[in-house]
N, C-alpha and C positions, 0 to 999 in steps of 0.2 A: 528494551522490553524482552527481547527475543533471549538474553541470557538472565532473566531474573525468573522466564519461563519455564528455562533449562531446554529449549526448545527450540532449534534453528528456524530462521526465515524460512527456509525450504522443508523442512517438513511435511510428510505428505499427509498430516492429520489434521496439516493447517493451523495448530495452536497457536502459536504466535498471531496470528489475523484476527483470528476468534478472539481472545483473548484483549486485541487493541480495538474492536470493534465493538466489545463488551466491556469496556473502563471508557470509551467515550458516550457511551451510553446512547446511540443511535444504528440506524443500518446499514451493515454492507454496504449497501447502496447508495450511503450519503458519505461516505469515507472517500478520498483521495491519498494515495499510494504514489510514493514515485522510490526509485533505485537506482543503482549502477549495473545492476546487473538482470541480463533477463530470465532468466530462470526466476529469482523471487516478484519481479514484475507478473510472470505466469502465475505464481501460488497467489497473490492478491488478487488477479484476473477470478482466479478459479473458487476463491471464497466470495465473490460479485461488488469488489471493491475494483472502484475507477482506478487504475495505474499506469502509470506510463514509463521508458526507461528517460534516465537521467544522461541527458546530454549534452549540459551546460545551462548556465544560467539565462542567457536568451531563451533558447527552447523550454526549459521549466517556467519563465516568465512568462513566454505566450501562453502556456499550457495552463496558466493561472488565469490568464485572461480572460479566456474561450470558455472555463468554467465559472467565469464569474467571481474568482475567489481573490482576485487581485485588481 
């Protein structure tokens, strides 16, 4: 998404988030976010999208759990 945007993850105007938070058709705040890196884990943090960094697939699986989405 982030290159059809023209618009990095990191961005500090946020488009990318805005923009996948606005094609899924719900809020911030029902969105889950996960990365390898933390800097764009923060830009998700800071548009009020759940994220978390990616640590492997154990840890992203708990992380599904806890949220109910797994």
């Amino acid at each position: 998404l982030s290159s059809r945007m023209g618009a990095p993850k990191e961005s500090p105007r946020l488009e990318m988030f805005r923009a996948a938070v606005e094609a899924a058709g719900v809020t911030a705040a029902n969105c889950f976010f996960t990365d390898d890196r933390q800097p764009i884990v923060d830009c998700a943090r800071a548009f009020g999208i759940d994220a978390m960094l990616f640590r492997g697939p154990e840890h992203f699986a708990a992380a599904l759990r806890e949220r109910d989405l797994l």
